[in-house]
Backbone as ProteinMPNN parsed JSONL, in Angstrom:
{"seq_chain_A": "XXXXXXXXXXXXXXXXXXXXXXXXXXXXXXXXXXXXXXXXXXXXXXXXXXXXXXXXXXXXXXXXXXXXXXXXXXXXXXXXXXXXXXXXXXXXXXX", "coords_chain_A": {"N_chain_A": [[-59.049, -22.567, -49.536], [-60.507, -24.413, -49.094], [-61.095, -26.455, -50.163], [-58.777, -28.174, -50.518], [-56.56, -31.138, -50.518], [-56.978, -33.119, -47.982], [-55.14, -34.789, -47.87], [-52.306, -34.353, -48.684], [-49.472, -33.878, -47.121], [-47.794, -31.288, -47.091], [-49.906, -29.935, -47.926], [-51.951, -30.179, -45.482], [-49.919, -28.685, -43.796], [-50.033, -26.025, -44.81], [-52.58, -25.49, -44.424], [-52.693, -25.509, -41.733], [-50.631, -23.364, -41.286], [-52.148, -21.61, -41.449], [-54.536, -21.285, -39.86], [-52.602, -21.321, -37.38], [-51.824, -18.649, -37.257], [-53.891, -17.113, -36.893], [-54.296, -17.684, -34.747], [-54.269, -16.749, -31.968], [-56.528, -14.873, -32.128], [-58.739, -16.655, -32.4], [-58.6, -18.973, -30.623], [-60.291, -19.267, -28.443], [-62.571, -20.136, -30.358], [-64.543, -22.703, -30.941], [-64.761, -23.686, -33.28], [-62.581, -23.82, -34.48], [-61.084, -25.412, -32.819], [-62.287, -27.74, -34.078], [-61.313, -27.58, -36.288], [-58.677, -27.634, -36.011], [-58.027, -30.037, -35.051], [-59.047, -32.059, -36.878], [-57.474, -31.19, -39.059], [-54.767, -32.086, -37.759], [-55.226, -34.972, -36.912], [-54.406, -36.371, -39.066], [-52.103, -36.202, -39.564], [-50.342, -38.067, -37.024], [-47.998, -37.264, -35.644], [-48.098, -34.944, -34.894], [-50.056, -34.581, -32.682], [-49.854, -34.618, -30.468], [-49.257, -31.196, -30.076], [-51.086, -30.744, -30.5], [-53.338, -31.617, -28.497], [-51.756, -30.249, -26.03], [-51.864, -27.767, -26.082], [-54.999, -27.538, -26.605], [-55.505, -28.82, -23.816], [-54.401, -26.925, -22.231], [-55.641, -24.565, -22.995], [-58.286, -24.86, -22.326], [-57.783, -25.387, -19.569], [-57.138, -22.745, -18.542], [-59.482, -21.739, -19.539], [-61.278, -21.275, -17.333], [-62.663, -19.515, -15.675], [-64.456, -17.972, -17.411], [-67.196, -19.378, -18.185], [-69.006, -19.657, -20.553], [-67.366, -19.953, -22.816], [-65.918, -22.052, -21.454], [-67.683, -24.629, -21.591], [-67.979, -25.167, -24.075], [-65.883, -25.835, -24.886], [-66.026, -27.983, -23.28], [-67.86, -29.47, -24.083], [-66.932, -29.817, -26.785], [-64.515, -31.702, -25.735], [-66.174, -33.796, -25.179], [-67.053, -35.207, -26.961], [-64.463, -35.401, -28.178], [-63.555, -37.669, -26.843], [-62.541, -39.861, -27.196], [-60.486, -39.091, -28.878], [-58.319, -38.155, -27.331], [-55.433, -38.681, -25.546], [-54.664, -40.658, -22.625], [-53.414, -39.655, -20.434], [-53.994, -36.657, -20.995], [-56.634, -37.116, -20.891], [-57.613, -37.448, -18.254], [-56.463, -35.137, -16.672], [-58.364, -33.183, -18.247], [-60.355, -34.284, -17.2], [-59.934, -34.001, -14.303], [-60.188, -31.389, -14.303], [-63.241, -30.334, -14.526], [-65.059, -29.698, -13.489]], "CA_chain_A": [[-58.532, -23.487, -48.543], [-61.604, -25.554, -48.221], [-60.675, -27.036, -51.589], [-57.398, -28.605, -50.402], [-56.757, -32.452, -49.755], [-55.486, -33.134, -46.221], [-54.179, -35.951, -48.268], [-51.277, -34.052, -48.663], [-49.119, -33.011, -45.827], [-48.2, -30.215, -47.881], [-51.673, -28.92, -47.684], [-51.856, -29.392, -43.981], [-49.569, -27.776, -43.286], [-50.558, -25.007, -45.509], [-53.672, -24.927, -43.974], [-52.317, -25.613, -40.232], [-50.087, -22.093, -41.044], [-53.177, -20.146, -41.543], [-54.767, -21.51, -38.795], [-51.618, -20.594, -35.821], [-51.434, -17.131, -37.319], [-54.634, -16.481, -36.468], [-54.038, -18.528, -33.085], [-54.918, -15.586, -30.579], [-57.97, -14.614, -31.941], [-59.768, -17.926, -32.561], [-58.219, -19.795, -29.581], [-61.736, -19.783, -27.685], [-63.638, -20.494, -31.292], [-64.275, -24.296, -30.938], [-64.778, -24.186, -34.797], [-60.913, -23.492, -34.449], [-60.461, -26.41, -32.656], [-62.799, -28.45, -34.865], [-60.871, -27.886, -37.932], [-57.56, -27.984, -35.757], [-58.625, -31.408, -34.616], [-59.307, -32.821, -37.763], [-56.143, -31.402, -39.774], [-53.888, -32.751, -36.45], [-55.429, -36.042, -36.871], [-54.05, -37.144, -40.112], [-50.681, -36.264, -38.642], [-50.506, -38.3, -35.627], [-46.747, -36.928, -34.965], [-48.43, -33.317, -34.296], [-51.022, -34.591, -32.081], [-48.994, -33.885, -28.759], [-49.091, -30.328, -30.078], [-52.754, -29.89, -30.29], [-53.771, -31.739, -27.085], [-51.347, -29.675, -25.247], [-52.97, -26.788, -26.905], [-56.618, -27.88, -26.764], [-55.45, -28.636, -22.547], [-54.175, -25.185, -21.831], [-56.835, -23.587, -23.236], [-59.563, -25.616, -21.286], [-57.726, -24.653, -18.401], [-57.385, -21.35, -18.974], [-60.798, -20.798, -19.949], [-62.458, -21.685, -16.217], [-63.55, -18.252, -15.285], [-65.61, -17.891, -19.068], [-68.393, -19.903, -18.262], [-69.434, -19.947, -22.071], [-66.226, -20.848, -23.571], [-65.297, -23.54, -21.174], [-68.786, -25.122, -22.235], [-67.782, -25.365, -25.373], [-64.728, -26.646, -24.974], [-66.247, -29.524, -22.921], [-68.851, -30.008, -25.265], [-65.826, -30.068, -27.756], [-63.581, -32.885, -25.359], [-66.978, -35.026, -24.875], [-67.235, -35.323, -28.426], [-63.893, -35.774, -29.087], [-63.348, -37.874, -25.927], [-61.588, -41.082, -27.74], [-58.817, -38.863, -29.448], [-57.258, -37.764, -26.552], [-54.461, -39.498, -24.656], [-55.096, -41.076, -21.184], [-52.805, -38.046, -19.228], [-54.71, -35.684, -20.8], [-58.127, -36.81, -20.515], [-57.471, -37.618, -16.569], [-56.129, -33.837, -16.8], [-59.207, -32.262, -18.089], [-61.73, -34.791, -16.042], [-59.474, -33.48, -12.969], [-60.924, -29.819, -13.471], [-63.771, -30.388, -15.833], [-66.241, -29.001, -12.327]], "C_chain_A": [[-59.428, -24.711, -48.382], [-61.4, -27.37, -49.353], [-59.56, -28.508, -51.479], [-57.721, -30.081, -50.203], [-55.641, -32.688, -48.688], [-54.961, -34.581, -46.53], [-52.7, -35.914, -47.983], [-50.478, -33.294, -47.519], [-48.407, -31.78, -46.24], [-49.002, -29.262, -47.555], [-52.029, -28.903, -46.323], [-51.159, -28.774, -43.508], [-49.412, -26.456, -43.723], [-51.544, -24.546, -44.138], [-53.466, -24.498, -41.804], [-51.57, -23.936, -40.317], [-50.871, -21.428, -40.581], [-53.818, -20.255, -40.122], [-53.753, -20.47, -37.097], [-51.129, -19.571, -36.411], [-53.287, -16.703, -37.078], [-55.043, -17.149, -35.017], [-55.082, -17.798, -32.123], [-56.174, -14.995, -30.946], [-59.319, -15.823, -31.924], [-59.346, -18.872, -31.514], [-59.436, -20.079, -28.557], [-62.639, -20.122, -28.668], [-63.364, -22.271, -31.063], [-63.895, -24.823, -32.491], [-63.085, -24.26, -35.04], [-60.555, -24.932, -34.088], [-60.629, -27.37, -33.157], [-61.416, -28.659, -36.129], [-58.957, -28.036, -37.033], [-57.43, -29.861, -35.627], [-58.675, -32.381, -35.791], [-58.233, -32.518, -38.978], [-54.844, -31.779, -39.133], [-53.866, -34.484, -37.063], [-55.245, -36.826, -38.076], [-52.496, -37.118, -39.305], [-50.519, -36.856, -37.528], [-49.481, -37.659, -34.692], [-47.187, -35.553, -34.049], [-49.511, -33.33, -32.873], [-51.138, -34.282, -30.772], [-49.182, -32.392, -28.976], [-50.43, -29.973, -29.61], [-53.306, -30.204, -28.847], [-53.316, -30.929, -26.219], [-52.182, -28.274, -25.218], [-54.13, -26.592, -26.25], [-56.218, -27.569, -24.242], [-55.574, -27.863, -21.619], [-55.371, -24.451, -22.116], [-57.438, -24.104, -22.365], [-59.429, -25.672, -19.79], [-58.021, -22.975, -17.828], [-58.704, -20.587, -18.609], [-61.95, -21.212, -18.399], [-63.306, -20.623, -15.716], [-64.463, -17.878, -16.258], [-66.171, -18.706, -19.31], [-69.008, -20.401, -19.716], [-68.248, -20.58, -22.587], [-65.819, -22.29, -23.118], [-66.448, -24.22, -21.479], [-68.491, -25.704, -23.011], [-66.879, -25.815, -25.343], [-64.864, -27.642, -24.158], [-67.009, -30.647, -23.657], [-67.485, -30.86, -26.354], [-65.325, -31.582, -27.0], [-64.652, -33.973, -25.346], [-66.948, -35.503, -26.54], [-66.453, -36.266, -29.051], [-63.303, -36.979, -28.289], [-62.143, -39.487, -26.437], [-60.14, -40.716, -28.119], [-58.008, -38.646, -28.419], [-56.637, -38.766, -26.061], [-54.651, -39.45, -23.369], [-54.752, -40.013, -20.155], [-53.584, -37.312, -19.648], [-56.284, -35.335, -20.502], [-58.067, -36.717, -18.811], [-57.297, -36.151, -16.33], [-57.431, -32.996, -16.533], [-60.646, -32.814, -17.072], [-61.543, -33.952, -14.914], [-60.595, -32.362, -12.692], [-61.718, -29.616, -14.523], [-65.287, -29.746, -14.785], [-66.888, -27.724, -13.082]], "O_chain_A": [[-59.184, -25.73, -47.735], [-61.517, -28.591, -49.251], [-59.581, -29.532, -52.161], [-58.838, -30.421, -49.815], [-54.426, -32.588, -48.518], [-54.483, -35.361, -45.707], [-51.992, -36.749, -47.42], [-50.856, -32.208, -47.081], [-48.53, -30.995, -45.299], [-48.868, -28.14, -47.067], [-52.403, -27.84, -45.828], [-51.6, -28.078, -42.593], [-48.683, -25.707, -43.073], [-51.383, -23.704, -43.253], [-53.911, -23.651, -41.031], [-51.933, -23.195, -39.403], [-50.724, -20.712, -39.591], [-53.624, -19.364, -39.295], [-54.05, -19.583, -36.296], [-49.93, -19.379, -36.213], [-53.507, -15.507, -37.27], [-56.106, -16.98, -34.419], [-56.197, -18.101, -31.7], [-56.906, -14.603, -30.037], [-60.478, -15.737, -31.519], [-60.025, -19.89, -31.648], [-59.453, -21.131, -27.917], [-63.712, -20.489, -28.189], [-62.294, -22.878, -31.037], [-63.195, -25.757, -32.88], [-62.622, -24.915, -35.973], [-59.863, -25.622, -34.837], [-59.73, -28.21, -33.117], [-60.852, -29.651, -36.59], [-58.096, -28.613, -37.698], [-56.667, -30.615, -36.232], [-58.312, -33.539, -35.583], [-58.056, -33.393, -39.825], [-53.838, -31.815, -39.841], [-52.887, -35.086, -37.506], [-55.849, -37.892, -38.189], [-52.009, -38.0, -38.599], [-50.536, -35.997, -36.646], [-49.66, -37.455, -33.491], [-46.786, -35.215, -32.935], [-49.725, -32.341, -32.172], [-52.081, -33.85, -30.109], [-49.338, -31.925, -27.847], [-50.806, -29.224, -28.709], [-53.676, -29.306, -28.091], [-54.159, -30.592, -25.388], [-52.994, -27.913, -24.366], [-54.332, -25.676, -25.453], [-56.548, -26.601, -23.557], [-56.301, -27.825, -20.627], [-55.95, -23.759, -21.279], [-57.041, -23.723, -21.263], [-60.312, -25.875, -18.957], [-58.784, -22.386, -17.061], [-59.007, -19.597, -17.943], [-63.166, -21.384, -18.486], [-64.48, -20.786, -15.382], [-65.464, -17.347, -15.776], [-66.072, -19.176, -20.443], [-69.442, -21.545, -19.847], [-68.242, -21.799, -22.762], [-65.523, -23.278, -23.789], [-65.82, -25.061, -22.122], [-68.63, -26.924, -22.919], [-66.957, -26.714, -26.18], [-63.891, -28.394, -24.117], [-66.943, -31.867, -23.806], [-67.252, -32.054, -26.547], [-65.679, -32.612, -27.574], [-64.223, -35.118, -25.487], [-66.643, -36.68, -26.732], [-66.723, -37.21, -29.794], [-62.422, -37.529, -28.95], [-61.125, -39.854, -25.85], [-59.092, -41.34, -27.952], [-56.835, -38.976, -28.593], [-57.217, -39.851, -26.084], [-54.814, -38.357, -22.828], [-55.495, -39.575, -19.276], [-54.304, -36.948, -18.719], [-56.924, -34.337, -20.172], [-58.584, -35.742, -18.265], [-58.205, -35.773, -15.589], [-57.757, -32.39, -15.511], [-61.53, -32.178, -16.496], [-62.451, -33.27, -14.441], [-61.405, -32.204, -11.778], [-61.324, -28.917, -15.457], [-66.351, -29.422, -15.312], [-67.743, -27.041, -12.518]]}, "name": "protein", "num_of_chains": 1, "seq": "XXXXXXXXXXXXXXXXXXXXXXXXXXXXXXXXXXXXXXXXXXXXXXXXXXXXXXXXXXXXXXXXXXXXXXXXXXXXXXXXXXXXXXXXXXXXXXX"}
């Protein structure tokens, strides 16, 4: 897989399969969202999917102290890609 070019949308979405079948167990791995993040972002059409995604989770995850960490770490990072509703979103409850 590592091989692939996310030239081809083809190949992302190859690789995007493998990815949301293993959804529920890697959904708190950031590396998950890393590599979601960066095979999303050739696609711009999909990109509503992942933010929504990426959102939920980061709500979600407020009682797991470690994970939501990481998934702020993750939004500071990625803080340009997101769209204006959703950053306002996670600033809201980012406490």
């Amino acid at each position: 897989m590592k091989d692939l070019s996310l030239l081809s949308e083809y190949n992302r979405d190859e690789v995007n399969s493998y990815l949301k079948k293993n959804n529920n167990r890697n959904i708190l791995n950031v590396n998950y969202w890393n590599k979601r993040f960066f095979i999303d972002d050739y696609s711009k059409e999909k990109k509503n999917d992942f933010e929504r995604s990426f959102t939920n989770t980061f709500l979600l995850t407020k009682n797991n102290k470690g994970k939501n960490f990481e998934l702020k770490k993750y939004f500071i990072f990625n803080y340009n890609s997101f769209s204006e509703k959703n950053k306002k979103l996670i600033i809201e409850n980012y406490n």
